[in-house]
Residue frames as a rotation matrix with the C-alpha (Angstrom) as fourth column:
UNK 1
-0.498 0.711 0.496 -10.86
0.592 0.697 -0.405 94.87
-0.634 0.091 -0.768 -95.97
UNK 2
-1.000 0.002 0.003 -12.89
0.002 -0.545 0.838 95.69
0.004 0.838 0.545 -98.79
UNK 3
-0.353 0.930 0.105 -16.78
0.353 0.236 -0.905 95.66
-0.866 -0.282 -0.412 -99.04
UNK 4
-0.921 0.200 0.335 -18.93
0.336 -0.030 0.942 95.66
0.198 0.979 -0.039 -101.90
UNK 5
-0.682 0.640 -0.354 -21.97
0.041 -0.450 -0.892 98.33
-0.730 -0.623 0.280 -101.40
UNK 6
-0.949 0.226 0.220 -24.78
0.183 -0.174 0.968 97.91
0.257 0.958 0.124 -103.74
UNK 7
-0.329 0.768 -0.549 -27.25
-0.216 -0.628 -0.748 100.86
-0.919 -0.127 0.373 -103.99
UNK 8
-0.540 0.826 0.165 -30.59
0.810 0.455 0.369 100.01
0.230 0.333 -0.914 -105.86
UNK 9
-0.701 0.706 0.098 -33.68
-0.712 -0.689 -0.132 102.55
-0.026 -0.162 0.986 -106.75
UNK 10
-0.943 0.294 0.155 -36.81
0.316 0.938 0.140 101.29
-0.104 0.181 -0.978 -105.95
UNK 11
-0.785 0.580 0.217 -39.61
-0.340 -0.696 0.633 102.93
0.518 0.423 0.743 -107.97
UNK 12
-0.057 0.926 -0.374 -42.49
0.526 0.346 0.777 101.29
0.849 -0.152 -0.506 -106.23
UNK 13
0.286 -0.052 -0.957 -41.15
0.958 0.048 0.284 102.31
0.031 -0.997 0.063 -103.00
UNK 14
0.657 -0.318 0.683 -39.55
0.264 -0.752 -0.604 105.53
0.706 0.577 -0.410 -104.02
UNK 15
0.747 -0.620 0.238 -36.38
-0.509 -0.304 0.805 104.97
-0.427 -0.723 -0.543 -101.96
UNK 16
-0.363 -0.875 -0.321 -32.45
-0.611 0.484 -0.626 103.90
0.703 -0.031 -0.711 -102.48
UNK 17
0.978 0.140 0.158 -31.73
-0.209 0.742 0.637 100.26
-0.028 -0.655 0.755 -100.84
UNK 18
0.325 -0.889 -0.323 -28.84
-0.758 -0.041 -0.651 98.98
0.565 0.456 -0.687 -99.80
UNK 19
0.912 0.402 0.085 -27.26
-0.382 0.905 -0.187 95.78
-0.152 0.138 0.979 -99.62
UNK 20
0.196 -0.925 -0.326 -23.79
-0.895 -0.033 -0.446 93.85
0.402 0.379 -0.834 -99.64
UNK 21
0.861 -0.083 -0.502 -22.76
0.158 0.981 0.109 89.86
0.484 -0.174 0.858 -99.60
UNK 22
-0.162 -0.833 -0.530 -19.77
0.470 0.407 -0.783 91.02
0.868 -0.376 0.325 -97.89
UNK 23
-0.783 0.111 0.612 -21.80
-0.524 -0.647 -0.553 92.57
0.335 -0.754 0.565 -94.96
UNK 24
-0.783 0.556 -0.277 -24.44
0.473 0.823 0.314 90.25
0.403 0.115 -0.908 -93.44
UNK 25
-0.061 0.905 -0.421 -27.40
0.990 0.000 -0.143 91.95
-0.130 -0.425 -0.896 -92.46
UNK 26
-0.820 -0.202 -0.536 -27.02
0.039 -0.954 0.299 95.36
-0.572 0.224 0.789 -94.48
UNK 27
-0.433 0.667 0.607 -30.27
0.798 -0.029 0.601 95.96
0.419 0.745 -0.520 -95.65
UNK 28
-0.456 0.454 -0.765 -31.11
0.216 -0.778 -0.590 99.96
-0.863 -0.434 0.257 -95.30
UNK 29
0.018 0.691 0.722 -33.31
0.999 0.024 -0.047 102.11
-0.050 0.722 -0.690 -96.93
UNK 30
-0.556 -0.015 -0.831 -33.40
0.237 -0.961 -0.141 106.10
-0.796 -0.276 0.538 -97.57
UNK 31
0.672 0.637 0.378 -35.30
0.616 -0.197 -0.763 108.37
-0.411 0.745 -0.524 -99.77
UNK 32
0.844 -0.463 -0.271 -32.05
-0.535 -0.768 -0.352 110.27
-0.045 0.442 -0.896 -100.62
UNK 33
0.634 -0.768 -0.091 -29.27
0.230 0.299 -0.926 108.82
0.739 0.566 0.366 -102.28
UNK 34
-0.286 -0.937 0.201 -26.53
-0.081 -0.185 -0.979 110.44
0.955 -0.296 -0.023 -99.77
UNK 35
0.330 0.207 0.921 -28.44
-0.942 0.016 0.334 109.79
0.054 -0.978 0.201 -96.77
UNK 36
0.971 0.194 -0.142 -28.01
-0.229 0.927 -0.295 106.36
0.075 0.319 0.945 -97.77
UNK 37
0.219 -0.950 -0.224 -24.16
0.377 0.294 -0.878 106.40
0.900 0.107 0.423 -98.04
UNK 38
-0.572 -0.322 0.755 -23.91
-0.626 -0.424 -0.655 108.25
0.531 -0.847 0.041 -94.85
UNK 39
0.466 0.655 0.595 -25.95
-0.882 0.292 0.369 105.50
0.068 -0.697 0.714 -93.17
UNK 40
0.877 -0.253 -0.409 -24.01
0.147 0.951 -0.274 102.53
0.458 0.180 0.870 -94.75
UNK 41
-0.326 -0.923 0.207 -20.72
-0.011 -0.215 -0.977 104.27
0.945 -0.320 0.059 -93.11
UNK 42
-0.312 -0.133 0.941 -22.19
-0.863 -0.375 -0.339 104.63
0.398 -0.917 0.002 -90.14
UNK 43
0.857 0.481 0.188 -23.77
-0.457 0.875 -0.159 100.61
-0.241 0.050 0.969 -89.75
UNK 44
0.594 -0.576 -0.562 -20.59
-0.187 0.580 -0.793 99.12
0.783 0.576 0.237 -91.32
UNK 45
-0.531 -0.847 -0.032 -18.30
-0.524 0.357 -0.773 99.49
0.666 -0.394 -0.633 -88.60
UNK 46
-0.228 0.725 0.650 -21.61
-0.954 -0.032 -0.299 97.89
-0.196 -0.688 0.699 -86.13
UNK 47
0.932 0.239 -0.271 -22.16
-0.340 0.836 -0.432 94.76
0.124 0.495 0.860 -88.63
UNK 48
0.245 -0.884 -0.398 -18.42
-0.367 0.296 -0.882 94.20
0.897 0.362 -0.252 -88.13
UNK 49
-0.602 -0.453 0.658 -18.27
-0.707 -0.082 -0.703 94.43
0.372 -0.888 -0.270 -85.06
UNK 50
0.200 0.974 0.109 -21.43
-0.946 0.221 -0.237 91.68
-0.255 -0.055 0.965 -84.61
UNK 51
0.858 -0.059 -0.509 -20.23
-0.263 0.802 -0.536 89.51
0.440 0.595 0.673 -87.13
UNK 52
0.887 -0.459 0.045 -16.62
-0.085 -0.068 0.994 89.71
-0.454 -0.886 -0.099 -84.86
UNK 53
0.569 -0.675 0.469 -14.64
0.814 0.385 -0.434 90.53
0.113 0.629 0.769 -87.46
UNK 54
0.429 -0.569 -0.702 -11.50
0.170 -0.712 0.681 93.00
-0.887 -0.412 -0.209 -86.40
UNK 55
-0.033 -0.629 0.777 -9.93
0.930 -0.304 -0.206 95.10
0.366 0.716 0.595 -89.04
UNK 56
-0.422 -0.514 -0.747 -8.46
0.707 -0.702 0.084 98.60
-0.568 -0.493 0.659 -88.70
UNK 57
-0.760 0.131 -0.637 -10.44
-0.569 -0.606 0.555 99.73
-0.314 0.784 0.535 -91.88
UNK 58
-0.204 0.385 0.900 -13.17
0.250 0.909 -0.332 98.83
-0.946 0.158 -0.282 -94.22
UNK 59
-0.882 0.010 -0.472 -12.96
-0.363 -0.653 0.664 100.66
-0.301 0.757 0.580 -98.06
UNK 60
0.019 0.997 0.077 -16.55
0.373 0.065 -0.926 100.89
-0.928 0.046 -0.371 -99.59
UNK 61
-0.957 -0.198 0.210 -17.19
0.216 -0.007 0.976 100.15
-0.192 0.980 0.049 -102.92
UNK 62
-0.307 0.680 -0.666 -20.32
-0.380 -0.729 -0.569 102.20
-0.873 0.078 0.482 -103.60
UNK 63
-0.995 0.080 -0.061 -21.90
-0.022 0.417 0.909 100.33
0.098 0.906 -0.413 -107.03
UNK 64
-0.492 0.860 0.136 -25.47
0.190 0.259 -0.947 101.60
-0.849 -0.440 -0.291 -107.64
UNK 65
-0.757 0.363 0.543 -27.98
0.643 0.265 0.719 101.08
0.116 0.893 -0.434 -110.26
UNK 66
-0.420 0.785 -0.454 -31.08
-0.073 -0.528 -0.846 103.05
-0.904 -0.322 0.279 -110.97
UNK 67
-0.792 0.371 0.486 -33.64
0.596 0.294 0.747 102.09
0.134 0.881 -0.453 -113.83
UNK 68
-0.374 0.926 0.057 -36.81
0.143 0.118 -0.983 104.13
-0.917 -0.359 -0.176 -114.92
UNK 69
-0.383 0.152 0.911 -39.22
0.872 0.384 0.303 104.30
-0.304 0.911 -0.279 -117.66
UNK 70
-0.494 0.508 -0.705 -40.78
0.173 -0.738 -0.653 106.98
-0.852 -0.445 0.276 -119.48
UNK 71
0.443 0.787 0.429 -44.06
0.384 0.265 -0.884 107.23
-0.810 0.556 -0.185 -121.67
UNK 72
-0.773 -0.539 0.334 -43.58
0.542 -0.288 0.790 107.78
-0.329 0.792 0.515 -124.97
UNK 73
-0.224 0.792 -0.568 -45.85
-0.112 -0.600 -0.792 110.38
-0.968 -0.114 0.223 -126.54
UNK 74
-0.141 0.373 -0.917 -48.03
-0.966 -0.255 0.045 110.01
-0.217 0.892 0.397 -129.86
């Protein structure tokens, strides 16, 4: 099985989110980028196990975005 992980900054909030349509109820938060992947690994095999879905694996496609802005001067 395969899972699509999508990590998201969120400048208001100043934390990473994360999020995946092939994981129902994945919705964490961290202020550090690798806490964040080390939380979605540890939750993934829990949401599977919830949703009662049995596989021997689950590969994690990590896909994360991060936008910000900065002033321009003069």
């Amino acid at each position: 099985m395969e899972c699509k992980i999508k990590l998201f900054w969120d400048s208001d909030a100043a934390v990473w989110s994360a999020t995946s349509e092939d994981l129902p109820g994945l919705a964490l938060e961290s202020g550090s980028f690798d806490a964040l992947v080390e939380r979605v690994k540890y939750i993934v095999p829990e949401l599977l196990e919830i949703e009662n879905i049995k596989v021997d694996y689950c590969d994690l496609n990590f896909v994360s975005e991060r936008r910000d802005r900065v002033q321009m001067v003069g």
